[in-house]
N, C-alpha and C positions, 0 to 999 in steps of 0.2 A: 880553371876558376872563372866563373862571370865576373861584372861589374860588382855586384853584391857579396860578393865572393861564397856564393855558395858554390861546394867542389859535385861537376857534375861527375856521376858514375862512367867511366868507362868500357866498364863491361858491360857483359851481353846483357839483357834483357832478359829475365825471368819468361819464360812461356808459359802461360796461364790457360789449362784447357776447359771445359766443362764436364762434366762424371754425373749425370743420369741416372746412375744404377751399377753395381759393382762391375759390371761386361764393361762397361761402357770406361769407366776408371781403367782398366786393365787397359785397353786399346790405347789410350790418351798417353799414357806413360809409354807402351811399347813402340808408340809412332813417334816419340819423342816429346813430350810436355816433362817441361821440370817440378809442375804442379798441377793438382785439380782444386776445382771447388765444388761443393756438392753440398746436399741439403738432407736432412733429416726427414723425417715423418712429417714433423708441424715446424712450423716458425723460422722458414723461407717462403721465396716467393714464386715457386714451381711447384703445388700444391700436384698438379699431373704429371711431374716426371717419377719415375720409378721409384725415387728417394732411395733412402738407405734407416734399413732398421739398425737401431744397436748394435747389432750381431752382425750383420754387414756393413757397417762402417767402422767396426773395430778391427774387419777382417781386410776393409780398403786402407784403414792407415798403417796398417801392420805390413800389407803387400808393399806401399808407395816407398816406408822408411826404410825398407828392406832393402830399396832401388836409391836410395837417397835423394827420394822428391817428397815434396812436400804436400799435404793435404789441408783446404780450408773448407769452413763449415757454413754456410749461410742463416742468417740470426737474424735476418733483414725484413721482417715484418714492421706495419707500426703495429707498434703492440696496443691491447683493449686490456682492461682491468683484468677480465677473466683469464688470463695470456699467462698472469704473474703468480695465479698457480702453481702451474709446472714446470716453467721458465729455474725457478733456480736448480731443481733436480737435472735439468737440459744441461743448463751453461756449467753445473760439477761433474755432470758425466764426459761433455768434451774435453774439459781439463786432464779427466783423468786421464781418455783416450789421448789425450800428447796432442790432440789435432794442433798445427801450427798455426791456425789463428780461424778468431770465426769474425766473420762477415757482419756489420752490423751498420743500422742505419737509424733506430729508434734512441732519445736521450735516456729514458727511462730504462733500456734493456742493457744500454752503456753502464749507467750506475750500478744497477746490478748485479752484472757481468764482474765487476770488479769487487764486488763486495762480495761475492759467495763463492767467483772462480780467480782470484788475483793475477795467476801465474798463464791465465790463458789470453794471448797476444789477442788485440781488437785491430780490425780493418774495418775503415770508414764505407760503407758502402754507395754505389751510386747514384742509390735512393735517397741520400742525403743532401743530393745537390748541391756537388762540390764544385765551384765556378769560380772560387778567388783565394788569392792568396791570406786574406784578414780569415776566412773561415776554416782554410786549410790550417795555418797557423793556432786557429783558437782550438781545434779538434785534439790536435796534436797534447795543447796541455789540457788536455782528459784525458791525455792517455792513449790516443790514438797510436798507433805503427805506422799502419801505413794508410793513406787516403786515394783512394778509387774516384778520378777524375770523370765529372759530368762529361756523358756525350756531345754536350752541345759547345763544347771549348774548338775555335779556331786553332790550326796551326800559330801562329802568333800568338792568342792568349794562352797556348802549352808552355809556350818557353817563355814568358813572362813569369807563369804562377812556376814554373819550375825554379826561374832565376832568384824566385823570392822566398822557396820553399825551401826547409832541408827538411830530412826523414825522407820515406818512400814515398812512391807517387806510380800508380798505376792506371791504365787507359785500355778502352776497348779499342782493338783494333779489328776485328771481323764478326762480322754477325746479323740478327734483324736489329732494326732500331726502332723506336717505339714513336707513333705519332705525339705522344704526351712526353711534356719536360722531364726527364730526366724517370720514364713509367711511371711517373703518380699520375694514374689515369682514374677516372668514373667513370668514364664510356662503358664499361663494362657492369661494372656494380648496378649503375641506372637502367642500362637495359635489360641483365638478365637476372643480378643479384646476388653474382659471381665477386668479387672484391678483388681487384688485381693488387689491391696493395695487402694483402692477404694472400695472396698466390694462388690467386683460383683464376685469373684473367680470360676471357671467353672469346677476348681478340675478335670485338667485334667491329674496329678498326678495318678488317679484312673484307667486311661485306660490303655487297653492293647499295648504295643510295640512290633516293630518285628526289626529286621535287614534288613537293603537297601543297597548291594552295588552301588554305583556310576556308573556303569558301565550294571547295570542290573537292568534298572525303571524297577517300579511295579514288581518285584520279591522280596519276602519277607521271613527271616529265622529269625527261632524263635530262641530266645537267651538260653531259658531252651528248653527242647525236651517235648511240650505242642502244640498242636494246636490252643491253645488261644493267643501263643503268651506270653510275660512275662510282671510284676506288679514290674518293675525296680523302680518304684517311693513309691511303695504302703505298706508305713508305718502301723506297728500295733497301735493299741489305747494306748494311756496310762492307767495304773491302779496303783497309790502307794499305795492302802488300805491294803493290807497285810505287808506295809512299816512302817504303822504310827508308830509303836515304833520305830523307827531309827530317826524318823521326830521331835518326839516332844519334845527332848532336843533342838534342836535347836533355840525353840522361836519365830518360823514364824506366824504372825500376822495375817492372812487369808489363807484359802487351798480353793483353787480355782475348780470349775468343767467346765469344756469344754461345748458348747452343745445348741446354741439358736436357732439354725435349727433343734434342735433335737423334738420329740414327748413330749408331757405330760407324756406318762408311763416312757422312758427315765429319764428324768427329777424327777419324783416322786421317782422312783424305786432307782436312786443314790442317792438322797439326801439323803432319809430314808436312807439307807446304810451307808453315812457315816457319818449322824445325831448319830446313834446308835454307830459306830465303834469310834467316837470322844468322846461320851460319855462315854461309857466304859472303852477307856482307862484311861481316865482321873480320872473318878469316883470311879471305881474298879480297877483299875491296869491291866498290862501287861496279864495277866494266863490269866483273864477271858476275854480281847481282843481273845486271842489264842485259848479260847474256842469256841465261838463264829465265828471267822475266816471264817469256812468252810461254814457255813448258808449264810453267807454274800457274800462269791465270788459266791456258788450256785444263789444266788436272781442276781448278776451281770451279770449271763448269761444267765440271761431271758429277756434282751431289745438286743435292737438290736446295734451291736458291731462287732466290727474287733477284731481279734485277742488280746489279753492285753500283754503288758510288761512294767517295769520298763523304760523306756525310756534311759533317759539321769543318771540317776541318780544313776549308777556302772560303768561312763565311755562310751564312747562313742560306741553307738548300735551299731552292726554288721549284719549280712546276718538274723538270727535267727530273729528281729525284727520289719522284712520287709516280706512279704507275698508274693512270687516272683509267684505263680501258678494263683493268681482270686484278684479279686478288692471285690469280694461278701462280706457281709456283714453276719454276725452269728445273725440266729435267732429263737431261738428255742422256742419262743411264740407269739402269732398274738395279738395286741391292738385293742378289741374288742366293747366296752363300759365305759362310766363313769355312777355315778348314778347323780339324780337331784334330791334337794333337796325337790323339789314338785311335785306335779300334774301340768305339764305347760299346759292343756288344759281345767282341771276339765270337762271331757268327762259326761256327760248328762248321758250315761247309762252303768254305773259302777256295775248298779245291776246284770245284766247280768253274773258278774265274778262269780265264783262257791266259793268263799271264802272268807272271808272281806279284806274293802277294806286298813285296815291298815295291812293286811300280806304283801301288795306287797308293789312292790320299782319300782320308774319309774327311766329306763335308757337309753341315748342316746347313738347311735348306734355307731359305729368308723370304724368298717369294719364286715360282714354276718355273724352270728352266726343263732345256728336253734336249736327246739327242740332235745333234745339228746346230745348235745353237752354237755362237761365238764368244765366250768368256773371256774376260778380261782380271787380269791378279793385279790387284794393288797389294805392296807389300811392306815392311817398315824400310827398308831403304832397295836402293837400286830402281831403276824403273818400270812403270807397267809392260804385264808379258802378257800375249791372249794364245789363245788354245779353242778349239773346237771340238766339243765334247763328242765323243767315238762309242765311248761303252760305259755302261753305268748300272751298280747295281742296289738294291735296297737294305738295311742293314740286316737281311737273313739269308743275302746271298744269290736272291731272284732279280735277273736279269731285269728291267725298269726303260721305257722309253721317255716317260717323263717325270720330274720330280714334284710331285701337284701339293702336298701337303706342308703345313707350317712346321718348321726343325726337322723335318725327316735327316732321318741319318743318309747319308748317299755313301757309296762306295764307288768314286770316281779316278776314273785313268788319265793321267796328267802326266804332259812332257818330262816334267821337272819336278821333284819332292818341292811339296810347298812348306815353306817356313812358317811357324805359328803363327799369329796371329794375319794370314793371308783373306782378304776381301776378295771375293768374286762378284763382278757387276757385266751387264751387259748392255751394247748400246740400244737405244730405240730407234725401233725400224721408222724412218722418216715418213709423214704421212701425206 
């Protein structure tokens, strides 16, 4: 109990992942997430990730409840008059699909929401710019669940609005962060036309600036001494996994991961990460978190990422958390292959291979790998295993030196039978 006596949660923490696209759901749960959130067609704010038509988000919540995790929906647009068309045929169809709660951040699609879908759970979203206990509080009697804490809350003002909050309370803990409060940006709509608060965002935060004076079109001075020009907008990612012991007196209901534009290996590689760091702590205590630590931010920099800091959460970021030379992105390993869990061709002349046919493992392709190459398995538990590819063949049973095409079926000879849902990645050769 605090001071206020609100009783904090002792249990774990909900693991919140992001779901992309039904592939990408499947992974999030098999690396361990006790939940996704994902977004429909229209009316989220990832207009470019892969979304989920009806028909595959009826086929993602039926897989999740099947696993006994949870699916939420994102409904987090601000809405436009034209929105409230088709908006209530949306928020009846979620209901009906069971989704465990949809995501919202507009007042107007809240009202709604409960006038045509009642029994479907609302989540505050963090486009509502949740920052205080008075607002957290007022959300709630509308009905709110649960309310998704603004980025920009210090450590101290978490356990503040917590000690003064009951209901849920959820927080990002890994991902990009957005130069703008809490992403209600124009940078983007002004420049290209794109409306990020509509989920089209153009991320033009990432490019490069120079200096115009007024008096000298088309001459341009760069702000840092760079001939690229300077990254004035270009925030580092967050990362609070070396935080969680600061985090888990607090009693935050869900920790949230960034990411539904992101990759499958993205996506696998964190969640494992902080499927394991979650348990640990929890399970074994603080020492063997610390032990463990180095393994864990090592595996976090092997997807592809911006630079990591603690964000908001010692006070507000300064020059050090911004990336003022390159927009680039860190990537010290390429997303090469998954495995499948069958023969998707059952190829005719298998006899052909020089070794039986239960040695090998069929895997689709993700970007050129070739004999000789060093492969690296991330897998849902245990840890990474590499191997150097020896012999490989195409899905009709011809011999293959390299695998140059997108999804090509491959017919690869592996140490070890790989376990479903296995990642193949490879490092890059230093330059």
């Amino acid at each position: 109990m605090t001071k206020q006596g609100i009783r904090l949660s002792e249990d774990k923490p909900e693991l919140l992942a992001p779901a992309g696209d039904l592939e990408k759901l499947k992974y999030a749960l098999a690396y361990g997430a006790d939940a996704v959130y994902l977004g429909g067609t229209a009316f989220g704010l990832r207009a470019f990730a892969g979304n989920f038509t009806p028909e595959k988000m009826a086929e993602g919540v039926d897989w999740a409840h099947r696993l006994g995790r949870k699916v939420y929906v994102t409904v987090n647009i601000f809405a436009h008059e034209a929105d409230f068309v088709e908006l209530p045929d949306y928020l009846r169809q979620l209901e009906a699909l069971q989704v465990d709660a949809a995501l919202v951040s507009d007042p107007g699609v809240i009202a709604l929401a409960q006038e045509v879908a009642p029994n479907l759970p609302l989540h505050l979203s963090t486009q509502a710019n949740n920052t205080n206990a008075y607002s957290m509080r007022f959300w709630q009697k509308q009905g709110i669940e649960r309310v998704v804490l603004a980025r920009e809350l210090s450590l101290e003002e978490i356990r503040q609005v917590r000690s003064r909050v009951e209901g849920e309370l959820e927080m990002f803990v890994h991902g990009a962060m957005c130069m703008s409060y809490s992403g209600r940006c124009l940078l983007s709509n002004y420049l290209t036309g794109r409306d990020a608060n509509r989920g089209e965002c153009a991320q033009p935060c990432r490019w490069g600036y120079s200096l115009v004076e007024e008096k000298r079109p088309g001459q341009t001075f760069p702000i840092e001494e760079d001939e690229r020009g300077t990254y004035i907008f270009n925030s580092h990612d967050l990362c609070l996994l070396p935080y969680l012991p600061l985090l888990k007196p607090l009693g935050i209901n869900s920790y949230k991961i960034e990411g539904r534009m992101k990759s499958i290996h993205y996506v696998a590689s964190t969640v494992k990460v902080y499927r394991e760091g979650i348990d640990t702590l929890w399970d074994e205590g603080e020492e063997a978190f610390r032990e463990r630590l180095p393994e864990w931010l090592a595996e976090m920099d092997k997807v592809s990422h911006r630079d990591y800091s603690s964000g908001f959460l010692f006070g507000k970021p300064g020059a050090q958390a911004h990336n003022l030379e390159s927009s680039h992105y860190v990537r010290e390993y390429d997303f090469v292959g998954v495995s499948l869990p069958k023969d998707p061709n059952a190829a005719s002349n298998a006899a052909e291979r020089p070794r039986p046919l239960q040695e090998w493992s069929w895997v689709e392709q993700r970007n050129n790998f070739r004999i000789g190459d060093v492969l690296e398995v991330l897998t849902p538990s245990g840890p990474a295993q590499s191997f150097t590819v020896r012999d490989m063949f195409d899905s009709g049973g011809k011999p293959i030196e390299v695998a140059p095409h997108a999804q090509q079926m491959i017919h690869l000879m592996v140490p070890w039978p790989l376990p479903p849902y296995s990642i193949l990645r490879r490092a890059k050769k230093a330059k």
